[in-house]
C-alpha positions in Angstrom: 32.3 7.8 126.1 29.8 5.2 124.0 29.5 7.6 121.4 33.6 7.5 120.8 33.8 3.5 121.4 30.8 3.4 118.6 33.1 6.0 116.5 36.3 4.2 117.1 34.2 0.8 116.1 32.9 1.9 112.6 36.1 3.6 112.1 38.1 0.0 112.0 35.1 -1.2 110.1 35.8 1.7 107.4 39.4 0.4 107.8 39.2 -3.5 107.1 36.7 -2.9 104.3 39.3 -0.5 103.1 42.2 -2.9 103.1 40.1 -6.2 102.3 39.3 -3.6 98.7 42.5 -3.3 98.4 43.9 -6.5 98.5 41.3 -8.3 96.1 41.0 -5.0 94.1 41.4 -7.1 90.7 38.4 -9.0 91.5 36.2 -5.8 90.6 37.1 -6.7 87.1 34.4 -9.1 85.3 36.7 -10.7 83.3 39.6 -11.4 85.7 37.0 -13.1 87.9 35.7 -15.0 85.6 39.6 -15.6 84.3 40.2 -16.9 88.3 37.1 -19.1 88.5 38.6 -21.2 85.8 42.2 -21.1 86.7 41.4 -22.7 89.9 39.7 -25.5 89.2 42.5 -25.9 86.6 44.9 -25.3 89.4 43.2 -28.1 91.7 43.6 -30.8 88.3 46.9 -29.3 88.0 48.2 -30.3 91.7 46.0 -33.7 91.3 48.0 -34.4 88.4 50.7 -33.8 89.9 51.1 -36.2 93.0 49.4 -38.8 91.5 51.9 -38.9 88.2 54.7 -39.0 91.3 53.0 -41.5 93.2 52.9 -43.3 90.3 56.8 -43.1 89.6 57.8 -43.8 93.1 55.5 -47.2 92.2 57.1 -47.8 89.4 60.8 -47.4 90.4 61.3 -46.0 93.8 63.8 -43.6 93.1 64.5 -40.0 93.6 66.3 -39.8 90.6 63.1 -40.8 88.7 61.4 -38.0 89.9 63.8 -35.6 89.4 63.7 -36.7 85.8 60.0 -36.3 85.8 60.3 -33.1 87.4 62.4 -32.0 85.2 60.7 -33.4 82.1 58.1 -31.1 83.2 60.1 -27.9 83.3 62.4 -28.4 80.9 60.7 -27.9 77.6 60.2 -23.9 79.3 64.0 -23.4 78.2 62.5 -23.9 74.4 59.3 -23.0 74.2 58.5 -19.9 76.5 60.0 -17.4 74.4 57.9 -18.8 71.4 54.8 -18.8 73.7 55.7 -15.6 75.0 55.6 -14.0 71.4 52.2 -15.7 69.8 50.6 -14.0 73.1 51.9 -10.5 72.3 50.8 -11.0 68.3 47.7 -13.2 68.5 44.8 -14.3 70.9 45.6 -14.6 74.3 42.6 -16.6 75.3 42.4 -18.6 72.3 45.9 -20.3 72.3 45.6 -20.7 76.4 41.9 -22.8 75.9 44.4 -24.8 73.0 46.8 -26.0 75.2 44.6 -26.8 78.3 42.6 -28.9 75.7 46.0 -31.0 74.5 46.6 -30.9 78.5 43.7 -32.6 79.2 43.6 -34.7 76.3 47.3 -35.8 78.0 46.0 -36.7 81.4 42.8 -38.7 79.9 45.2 -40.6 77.9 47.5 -41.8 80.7 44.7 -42.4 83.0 43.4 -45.1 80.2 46.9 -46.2 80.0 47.2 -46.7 83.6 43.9 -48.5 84.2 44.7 -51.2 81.9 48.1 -52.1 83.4 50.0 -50.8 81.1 52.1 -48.6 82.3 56.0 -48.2 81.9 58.1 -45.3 83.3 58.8 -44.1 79.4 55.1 -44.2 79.1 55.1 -41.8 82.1 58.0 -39.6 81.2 56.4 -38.8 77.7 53.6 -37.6 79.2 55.0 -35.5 81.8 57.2 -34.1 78.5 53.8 -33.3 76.8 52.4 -31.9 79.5 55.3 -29.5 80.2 55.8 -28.5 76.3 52.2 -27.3 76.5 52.6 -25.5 80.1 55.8 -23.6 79.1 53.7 -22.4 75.3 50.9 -21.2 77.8 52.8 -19.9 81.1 54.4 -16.5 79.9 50.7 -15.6 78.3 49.2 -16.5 81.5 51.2 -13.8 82.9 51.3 -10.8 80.4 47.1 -11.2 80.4 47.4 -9.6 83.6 47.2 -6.2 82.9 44.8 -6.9 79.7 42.5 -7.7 82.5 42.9 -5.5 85.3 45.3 -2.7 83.6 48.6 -1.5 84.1 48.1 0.2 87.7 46.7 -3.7 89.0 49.0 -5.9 87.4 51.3 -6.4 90.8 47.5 -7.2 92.8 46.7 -9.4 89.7 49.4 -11.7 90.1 49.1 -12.1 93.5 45.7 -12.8 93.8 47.0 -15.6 90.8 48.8 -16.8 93.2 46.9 -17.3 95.8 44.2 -18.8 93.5 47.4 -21.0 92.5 48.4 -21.5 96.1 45.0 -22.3 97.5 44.1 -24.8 94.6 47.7 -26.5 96.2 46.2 -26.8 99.5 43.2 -28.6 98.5 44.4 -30.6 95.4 47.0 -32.8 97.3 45.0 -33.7 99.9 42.2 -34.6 97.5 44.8 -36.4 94.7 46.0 -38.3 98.0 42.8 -39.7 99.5 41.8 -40.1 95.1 44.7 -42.2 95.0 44.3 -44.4 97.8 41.0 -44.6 97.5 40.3 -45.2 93.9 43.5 -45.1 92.8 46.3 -43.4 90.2 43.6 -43.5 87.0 40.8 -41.9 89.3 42.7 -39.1 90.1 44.2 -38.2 86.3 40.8 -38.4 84.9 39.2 -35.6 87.4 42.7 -33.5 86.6 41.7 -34.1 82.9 38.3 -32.9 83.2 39.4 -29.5 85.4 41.7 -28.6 82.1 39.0 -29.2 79.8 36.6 -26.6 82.1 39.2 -23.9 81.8 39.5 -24.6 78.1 35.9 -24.2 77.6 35.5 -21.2 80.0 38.7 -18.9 79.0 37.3 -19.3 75.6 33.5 -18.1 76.7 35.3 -14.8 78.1 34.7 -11.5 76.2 37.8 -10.8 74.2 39.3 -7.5 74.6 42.2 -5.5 76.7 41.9 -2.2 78.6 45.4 -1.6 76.4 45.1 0.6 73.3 45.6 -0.5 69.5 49.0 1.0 69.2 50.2 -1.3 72.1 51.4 -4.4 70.0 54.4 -6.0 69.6 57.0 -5.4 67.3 57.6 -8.5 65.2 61.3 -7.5 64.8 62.0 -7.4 68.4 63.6 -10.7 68.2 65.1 -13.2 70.9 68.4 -11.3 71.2 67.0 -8.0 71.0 65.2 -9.0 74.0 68.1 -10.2 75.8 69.4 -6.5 75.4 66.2 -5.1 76.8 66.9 -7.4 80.1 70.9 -6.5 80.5 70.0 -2.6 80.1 68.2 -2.7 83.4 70.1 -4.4 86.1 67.1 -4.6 88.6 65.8 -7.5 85.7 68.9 -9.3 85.8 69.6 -9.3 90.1 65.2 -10.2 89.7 66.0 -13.5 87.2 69.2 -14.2 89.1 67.5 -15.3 92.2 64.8 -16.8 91.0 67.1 -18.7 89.1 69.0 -19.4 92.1 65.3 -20.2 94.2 63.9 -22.2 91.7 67.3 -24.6 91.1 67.9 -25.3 94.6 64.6 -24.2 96.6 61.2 -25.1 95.0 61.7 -28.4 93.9 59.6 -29.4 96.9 57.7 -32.4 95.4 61.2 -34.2 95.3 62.1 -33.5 98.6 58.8 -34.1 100.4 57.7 -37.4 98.5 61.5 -38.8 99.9 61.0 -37.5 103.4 57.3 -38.3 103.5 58.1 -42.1 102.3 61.6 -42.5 103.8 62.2 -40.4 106.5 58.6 -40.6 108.1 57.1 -43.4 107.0 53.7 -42.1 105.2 51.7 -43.1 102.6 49.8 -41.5 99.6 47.7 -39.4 101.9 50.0 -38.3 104.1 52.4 -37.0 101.2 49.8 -35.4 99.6 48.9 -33.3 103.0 52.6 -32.9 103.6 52.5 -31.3 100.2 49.6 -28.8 101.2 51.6 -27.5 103.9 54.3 -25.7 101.7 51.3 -24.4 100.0 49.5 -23.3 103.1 52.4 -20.8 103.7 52.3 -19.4 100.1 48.6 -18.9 100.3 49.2 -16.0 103.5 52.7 -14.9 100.8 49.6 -14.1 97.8 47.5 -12.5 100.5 50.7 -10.3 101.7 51.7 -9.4 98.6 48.1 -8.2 97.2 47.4 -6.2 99.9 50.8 -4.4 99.3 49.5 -4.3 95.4 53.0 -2.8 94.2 56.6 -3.5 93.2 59.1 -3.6 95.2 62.9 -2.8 94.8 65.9 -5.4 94.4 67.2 -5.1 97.7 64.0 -6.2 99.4 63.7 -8.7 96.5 66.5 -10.5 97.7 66.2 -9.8 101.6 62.9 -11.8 101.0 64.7 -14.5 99.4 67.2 -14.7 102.0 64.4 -15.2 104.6 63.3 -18.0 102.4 66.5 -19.9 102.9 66.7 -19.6 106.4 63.1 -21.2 106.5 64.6 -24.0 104.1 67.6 -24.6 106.5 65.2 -24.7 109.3 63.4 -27.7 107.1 66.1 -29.9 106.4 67.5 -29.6 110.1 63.5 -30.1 111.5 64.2 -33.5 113.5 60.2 -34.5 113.9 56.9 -34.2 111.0 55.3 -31.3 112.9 58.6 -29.4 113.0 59.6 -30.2 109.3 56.0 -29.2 108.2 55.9 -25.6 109.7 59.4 -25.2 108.3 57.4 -26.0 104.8 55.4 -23.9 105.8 56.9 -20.5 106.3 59.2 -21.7 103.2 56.3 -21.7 101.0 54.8 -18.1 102.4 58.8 -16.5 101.6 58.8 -18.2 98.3 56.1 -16.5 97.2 56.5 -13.3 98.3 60.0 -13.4 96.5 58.4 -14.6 93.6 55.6 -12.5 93.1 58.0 -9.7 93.7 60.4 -10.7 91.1 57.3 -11.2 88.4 55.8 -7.8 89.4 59.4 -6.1 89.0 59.8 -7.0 85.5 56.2 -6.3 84.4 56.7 -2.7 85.9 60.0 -2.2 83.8 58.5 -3.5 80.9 57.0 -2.6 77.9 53.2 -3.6 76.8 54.4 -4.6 73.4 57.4 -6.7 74.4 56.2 -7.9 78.0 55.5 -11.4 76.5 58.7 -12.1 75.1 60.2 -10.8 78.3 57.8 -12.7 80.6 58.9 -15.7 78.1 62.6 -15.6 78.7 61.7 -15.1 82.3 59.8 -18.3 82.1 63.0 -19.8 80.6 64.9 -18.7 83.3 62.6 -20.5 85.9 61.1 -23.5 84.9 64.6 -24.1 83.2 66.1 -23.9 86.8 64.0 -26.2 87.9 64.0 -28.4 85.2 67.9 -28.8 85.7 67.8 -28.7 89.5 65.2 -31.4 89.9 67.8 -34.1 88.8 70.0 -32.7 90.9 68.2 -32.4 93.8 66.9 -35.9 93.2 70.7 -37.1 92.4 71.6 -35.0 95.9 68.9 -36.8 98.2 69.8 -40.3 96.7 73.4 -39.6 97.3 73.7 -37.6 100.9 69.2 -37.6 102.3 66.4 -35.4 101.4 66.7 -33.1 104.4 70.5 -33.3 103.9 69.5 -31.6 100.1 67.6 -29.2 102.0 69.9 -27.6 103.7 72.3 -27.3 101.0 69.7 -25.7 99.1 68.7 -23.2 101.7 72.4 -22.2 102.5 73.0 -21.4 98.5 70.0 -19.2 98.2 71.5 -17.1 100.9 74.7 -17.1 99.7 73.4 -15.6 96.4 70.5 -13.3 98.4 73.4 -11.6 100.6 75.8 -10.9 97.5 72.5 -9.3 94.9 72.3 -6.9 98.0 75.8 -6.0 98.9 75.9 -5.2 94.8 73.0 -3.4 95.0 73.4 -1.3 97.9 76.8 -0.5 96.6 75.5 0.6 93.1 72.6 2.5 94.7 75.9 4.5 97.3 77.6 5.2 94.2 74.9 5.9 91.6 71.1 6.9 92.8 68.5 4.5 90.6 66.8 5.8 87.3 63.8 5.1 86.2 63.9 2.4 83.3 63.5 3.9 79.8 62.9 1.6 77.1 66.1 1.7 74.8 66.3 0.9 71.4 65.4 -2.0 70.1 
């Protein structure tokens, strides 16, 4: 009997070192560790960037219009720049043109931290900034994500992005909270300055790292595979276009978060730097255990599941804007952050598997377009929508769209699938 209960104990050892392998598989890779190292201490200068540039416009003005504008100023240069971005990572140096635009990143947030600890600081000041800042992040986001499989390879690209995530996710935990206590503490300049300095690590690390790819020399891109032949690529394979459609969908009315939260935090409960910036942590705090999820699973998932996962996510964000106390409103965040990355990672992982090496840049571009765009236009919205009818109110619409469009990409798709089995994509003609 002691000898089985000792069998039956190293067999579930066997087992979680088995699935703790699997699930952080990507981190065997040299190169992708050393790749995540400096993404998330970017990632924590990202977040502390983040709240404190808000903090600073609720200061300033109060509004929720304001930061939709910021917030939108920040996504909206993706809808013009991704694609290029997208393309110089398929032709030229990854690595190079990423350490680029941390520098001018960094170079950003050291700038406006001078600006703001002399007083001088005006909301234009703030919205150019925030419009640098997001012309440089849309160049550098599509490369971010077709590196992937130059890092890990083809077969770990769905793990890769996960674990991203997480990285991403986990760096949004911590960075809040520390930009909030940074900013009530020493204030807005304090906390810009240590988000300046985490950029200009990742610059100097990414550009340490070994060049190369575990892709072959006949995998580059064609350089007359232009923005329209793309756009046929994406409309021959419907599973890209139901993918783009809800993250469209999730990122115009669902992930504008920082709008939402700052006005609850500040109006609807009362807290102050601190407590908006933990507020903050909690959506992430979901998302983290969505990464986790998702790289253990380490594969790509079909459109119907895609969107069943969305739908989940706006019931969570329902839940949210109908959540009449703080501890009920934060666990709403909560789960809405772990569903919201799980459809996300989903929907990036189902394009890089039906996509080409050589195009995946410009692909992973227009995808980019697609969702910091939707943000970009939403946050104004959503800001316009809080100011007009409450935060929570905003919420709920939000949630109740998102599964609206979740229900009808999976009546379309389970009819198409009754009527016509899937195929495999096949790269057409470009």
């Amino acid at each position: 009997m002691q000898i089985k209960r000792s069998a039956n104990r190293a067999s579930e050892r066997v087992s979680i070192k088995t699935a703790s392998k699997r699930t952080f598989v990507s981190l065997d890779f040299r190169q992708y560790r050393k790749y995540a190292t400096g993404t998330f201490v970017m990632n924590l200068g990202t977040w502390m960037h983040r709240i404190a540039q808000d903090w600073l416009i609720l200061e300033l003005t109060g509004s929720g219009v304001a930061l939709g504008i910021i917030t939108g100023l920040q996504f909206a240069p993706a809808i013009f720049f991704s694609f290029y971005g997208g393309s110089l990572g398929d032709r030229y140096n990854k690595k190079k043109i990423l350490a680029i635009c941390s520098a001018v990143i960094s170079l950003s947030g050291l700038t406006l931290a001078a600006i703001v600890f002399t007083e001088n600081q005006k909301v234009w000041i703030v919205y150019t900034f925030a419009l640098v800042v997001g012309i440089f992040s849309a160049i550098d986001m599509p490369i971010r994500h077709s590196l992937m499989s130059d890092l890990v390879g083809e077969q770990n690209v769905s793990n890769a992005v996960s674990l991203n995530s997480v990285n991403f996710n986990l760096a949004r935990i911590i960075g809040p909270a520390i930009a909030g206590i940074t900013v009530s503490v020493l204030g807005v300049p304090a906390s810009l300055f240590a988000s300046s300095l985490a950029y200009a690590f990742f610059a100097v690390l990414i550009l340490s790292a070994r060049n190369g790819s575990l892709h072959t020399t006949h995998e580059v891109a064609k350089d007359d595979v232009n923005f329209f032949a793309t756009l046929k690529f994406i409309w021959a394979d419907k599973a890209i276009v139901k993918a783009m459609f809800i993250v469209a969908t999730l990122a115009y009315f669902g992930l504008n978060f920082q709008i939402t939260t700052a006005l609850v935090a500040v109006n609807i409960f009362g807290l102050g730097a601190a407590g908006y910036g933990l507020l903050s942590s909690t959506t992430a705090i979901g998302a983290l255990f969505g990464g986790l999820i998702s790289a253990h699973r380490n594969s790509s998932v079909p459109v119907v599941k895609l969107a069943a996962t969305a739908l989940l996510f706006g019931v969570w964000q329902l839940g949210a804007g109908a959540s009449p106390t703080l501890v009920s409103y934060a666990a709403m965040l909560g789960l809405s952050g772990l569903f919201a990355l799980l459809t996300t990672i989903a929907a990036n992982s189902l394009i890089q598997h039906h996509t080409p090496y050589a195009i995946r840049g410009k692909i992973l571009g227009i995808y980019t377009v697609v969702f910091s765009g939707s943000m970009a236009i939403g946050g104004p919205a959503v800001g316009l929508f809080a100011d007009l009818f409450g935060p929570q109110e905003t919420l709920m619409l939000g949630g109740v769209s998102v599964i609206l469009v979740s229900i009808v990409v999976i009546l379309i798709s389970l009819d198409t699938h009754s009527r016509n089995k899937s195929k495999p994509y096949s790269v057409i003609d470009l």
